[in-house]
C-alpha positions as CSV (number, residue, x, y, z in Angstrom):
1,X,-13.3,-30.5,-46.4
2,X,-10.8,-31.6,-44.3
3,X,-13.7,-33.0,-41.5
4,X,-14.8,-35.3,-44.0
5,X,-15.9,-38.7,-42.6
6,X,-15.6,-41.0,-45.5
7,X,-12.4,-39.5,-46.9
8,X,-10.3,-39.7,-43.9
9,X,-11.6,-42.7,-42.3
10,X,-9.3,-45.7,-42.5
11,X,-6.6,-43.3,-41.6
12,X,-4.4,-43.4,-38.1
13,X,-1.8,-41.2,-38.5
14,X,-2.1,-38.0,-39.5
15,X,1.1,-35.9,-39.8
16,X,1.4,-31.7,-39.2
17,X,3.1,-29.3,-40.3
18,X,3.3,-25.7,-39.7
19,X,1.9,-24.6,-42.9
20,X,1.0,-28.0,-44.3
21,X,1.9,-29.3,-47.7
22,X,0.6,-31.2,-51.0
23,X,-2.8,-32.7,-50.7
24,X,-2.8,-31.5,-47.0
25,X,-4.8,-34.7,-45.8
26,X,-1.9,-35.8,-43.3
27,X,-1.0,-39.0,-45.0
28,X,2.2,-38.3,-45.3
29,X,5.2,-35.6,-44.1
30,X,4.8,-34.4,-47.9
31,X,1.0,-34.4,-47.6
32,X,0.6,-33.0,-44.2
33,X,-1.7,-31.0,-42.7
34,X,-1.8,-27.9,-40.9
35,X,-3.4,-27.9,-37.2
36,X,-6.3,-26.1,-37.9
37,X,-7.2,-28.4,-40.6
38,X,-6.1,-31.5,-38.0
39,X,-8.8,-29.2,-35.3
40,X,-11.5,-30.0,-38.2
41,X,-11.0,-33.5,-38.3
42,X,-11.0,-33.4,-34.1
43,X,-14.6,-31.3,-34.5
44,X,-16.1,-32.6,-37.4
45,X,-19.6,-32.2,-36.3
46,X,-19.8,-29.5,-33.9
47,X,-22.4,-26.7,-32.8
48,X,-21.6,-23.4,-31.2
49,X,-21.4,-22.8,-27.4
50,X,-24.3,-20.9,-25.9
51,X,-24.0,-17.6,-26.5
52,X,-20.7,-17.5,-28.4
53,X,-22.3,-17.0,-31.8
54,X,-21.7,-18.6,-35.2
55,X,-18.9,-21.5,-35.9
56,X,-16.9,-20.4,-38.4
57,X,-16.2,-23.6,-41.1
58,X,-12.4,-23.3,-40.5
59,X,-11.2,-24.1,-37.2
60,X,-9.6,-22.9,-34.5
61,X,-11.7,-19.6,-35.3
62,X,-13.7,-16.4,-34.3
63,X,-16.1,-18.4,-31.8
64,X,-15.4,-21.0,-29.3
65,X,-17.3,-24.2,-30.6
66,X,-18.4,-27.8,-28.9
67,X,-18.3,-30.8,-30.8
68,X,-20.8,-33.0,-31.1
69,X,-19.8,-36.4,-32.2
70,X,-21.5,-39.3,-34.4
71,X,-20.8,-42.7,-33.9
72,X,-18.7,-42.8,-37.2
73,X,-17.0,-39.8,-35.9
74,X,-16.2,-41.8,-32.7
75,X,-14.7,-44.4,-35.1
76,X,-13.1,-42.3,-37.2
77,X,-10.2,-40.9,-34.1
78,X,-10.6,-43.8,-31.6
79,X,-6.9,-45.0,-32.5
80,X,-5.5,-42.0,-34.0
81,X,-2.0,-40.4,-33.7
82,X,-1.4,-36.7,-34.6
83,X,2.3,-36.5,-35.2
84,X,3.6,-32.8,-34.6
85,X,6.8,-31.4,-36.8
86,X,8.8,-28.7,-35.1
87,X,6.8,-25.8,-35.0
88,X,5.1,-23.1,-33.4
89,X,1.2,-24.0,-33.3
90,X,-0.8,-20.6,-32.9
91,X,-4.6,-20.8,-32.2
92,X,-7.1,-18.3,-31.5
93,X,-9.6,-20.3,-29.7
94,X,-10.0,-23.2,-27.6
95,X,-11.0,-26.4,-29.3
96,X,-13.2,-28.6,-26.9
97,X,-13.0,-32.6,-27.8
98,X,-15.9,-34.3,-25.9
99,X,-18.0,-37.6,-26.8
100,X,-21.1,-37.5,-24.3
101,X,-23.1,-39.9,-26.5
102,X,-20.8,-42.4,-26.3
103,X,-20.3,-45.5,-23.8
104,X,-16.6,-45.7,-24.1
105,X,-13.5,-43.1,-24.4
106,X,-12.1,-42.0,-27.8
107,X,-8.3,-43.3,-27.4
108,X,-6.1,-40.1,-29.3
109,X,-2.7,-39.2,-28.6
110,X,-0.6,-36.4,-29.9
111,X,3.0,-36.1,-30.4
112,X,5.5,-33.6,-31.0
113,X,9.1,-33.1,-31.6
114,X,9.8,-34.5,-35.1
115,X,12.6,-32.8,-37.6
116,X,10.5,-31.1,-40.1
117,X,12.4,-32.4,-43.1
118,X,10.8,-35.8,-42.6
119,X,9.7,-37.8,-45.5
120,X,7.2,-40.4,-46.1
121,X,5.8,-41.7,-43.0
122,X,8.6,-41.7,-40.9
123,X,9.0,-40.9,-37.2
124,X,12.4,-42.1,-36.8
125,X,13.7,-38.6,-36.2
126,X,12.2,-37.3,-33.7
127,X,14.1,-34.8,-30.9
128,X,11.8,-33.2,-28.4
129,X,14.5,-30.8,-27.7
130,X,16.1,-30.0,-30.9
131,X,13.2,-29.9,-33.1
132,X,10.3,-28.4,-30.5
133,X,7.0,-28.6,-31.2
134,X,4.6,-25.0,-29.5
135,X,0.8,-24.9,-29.0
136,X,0.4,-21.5,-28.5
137,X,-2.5,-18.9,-28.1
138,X,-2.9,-15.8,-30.0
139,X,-6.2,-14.5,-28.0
140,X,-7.6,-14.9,-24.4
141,X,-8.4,-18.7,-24.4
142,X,-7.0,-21.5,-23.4
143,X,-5.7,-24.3,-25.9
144,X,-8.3,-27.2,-24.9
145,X,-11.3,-28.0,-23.4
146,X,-12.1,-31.8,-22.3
147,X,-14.7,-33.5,-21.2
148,X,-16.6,-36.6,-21.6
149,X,-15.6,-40.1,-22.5
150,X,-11.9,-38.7,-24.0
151,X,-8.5,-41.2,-23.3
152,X,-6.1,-38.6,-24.8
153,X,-2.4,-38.6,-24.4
154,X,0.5,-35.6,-25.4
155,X,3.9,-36.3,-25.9
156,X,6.7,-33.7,-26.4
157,X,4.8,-30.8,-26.9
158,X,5.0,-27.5,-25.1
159,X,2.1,-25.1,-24.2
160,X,2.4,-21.5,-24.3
161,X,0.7,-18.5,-23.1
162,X,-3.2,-20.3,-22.7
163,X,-5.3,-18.0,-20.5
164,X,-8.2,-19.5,-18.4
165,X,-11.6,-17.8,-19.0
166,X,-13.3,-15.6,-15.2
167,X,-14.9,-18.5,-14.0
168,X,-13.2,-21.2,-14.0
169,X,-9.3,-20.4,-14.8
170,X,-7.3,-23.5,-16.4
171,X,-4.9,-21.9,-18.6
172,X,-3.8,-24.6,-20.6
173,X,-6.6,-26.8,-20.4
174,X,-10.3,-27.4,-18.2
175,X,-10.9,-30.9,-17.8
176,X,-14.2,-32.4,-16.7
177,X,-16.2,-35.4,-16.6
178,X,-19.0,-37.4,-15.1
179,X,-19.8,-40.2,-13.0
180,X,-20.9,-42.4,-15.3
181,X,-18.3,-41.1,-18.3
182,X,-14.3,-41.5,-18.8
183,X,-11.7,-38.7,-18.7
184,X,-8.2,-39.4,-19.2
185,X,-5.9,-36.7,-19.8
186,X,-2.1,-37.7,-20.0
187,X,1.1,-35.7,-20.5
188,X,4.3,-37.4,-20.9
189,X,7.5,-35.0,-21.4
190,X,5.2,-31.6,-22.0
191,X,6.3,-28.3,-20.7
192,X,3.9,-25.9,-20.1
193,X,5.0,-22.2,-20.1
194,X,3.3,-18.8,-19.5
195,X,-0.2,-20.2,-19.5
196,X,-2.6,-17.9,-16.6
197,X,-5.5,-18.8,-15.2
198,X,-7.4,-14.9,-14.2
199,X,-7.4,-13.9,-10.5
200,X,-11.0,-12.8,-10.4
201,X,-12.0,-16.4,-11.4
202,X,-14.7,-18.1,-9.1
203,X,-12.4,-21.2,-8.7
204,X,-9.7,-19.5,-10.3
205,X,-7.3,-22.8,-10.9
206,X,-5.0,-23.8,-12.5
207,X,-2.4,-21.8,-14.6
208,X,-1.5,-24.8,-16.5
209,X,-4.7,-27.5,-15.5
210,X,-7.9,-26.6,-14.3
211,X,-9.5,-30.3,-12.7
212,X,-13.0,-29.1,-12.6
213,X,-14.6,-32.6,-11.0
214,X,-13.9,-35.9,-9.2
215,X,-14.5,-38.2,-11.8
216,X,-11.2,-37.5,-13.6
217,X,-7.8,-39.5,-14.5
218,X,-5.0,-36.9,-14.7
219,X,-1.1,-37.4,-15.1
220,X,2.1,-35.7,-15.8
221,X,5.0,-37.7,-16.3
222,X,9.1,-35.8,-16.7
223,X,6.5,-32.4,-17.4
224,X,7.7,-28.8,-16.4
């Protein structure tokens, strides 16, 4: 199980692939894992969203799913780097990384943009350009839902054809957060491309971003 706590939990970089390879538990470029497998790790203790039905035990899957997150889960990412080779990254739901039990923000970031014949744990060669890295969206969802206590930053990664659900829109991403929580979203050389957010939505925001509340750090830096 690639959500396993104990097995994975000393580790800081994790490295994808399209279609992963050898041991698929992201040590290495020869080990790597695929981005459902990395969604696992990101959800590892998670319970289904009202109404959306059962969680399926891989992930991204048939229903949209919260995560609910442990204190050893908290340890587990705060630090972490997910390392993206060129690729095209299709999910089919949104994945929703939120720490409301928590008195400080989970620190992740994600990179993309590195040649897929890497080896070992290199990130030498890395091109955002030459060797692009696509998180894209087979169904109507958006790629991400955010909310509490999160410090999460993307590198070199482009986002593709995200639809925001009625009510609130954000086609790429909704972002929320409390008073008394942290939310830090980040993007740093991203392009985001063909995401919608639905005209009948209430606040119907956002093609790429939906900011749903006050309490909320947001930056794009060199982003299209």
């Amino acid at each position: 199980n690639m959500g396993d706590l104990d097995d994975q939990r000393f580790q800081v970089d994790y490295f994808i692939t399209e279609s992963g390879a050898g041991a698929h538990n992201g040590r290495t470029w020869e080990n790597a894992m695929t981005w459902a497998e990395a969604a696992e790790i990101l959800a590892a203790n998670r319970v289904a969203e009202s109404g959306s039905g059962n969680i399926s035990s891989k992930l991204p899957s048939d229903a949209t799913y919260k995560a609910t997150h442990s204190t050893a889960h908290f340890n587990q990412l705060n630090g972490t780097k997910f390392h993206f080779a060129q690729g095209s990254y299709i999910t089919s739901n949104y994945l929703r990384i939120d720490f409301p039990d928590n008195t400080e923000a989970v620190v992740i970031e994600f990179d993309g943009g590195y040649n897929p014949a890497s080896t070992g744990k290199s990130l030498a060669d890395r091109d955002v350009d030459n060797y692009p890295t696509v998180i894209t969206q087979s169904t109507s969802h958006r790629h991400f839902y955010f909310r509490d206590n999160v410090d999460l930053t993307f590198d070199g990664i482009t986002f593709s054809n995200g639809k925001g659900d009625k009510t609130y829109g954000g086609g790429h991403a909704m972002v929320r957060g409390g008073a008394s929580t942290t939310t830090k979203i980040s993007y740093n050389n991203c392009v985001f491309s063909d995401n919608f957010a639905s005209s009948t939505s209430e606040c119907g925001q956002g093609g790429a971003v939906f900011n749903a509340d006050n309490f909320i750090t947001l930056s794009c830096t060199d982003c299209s």
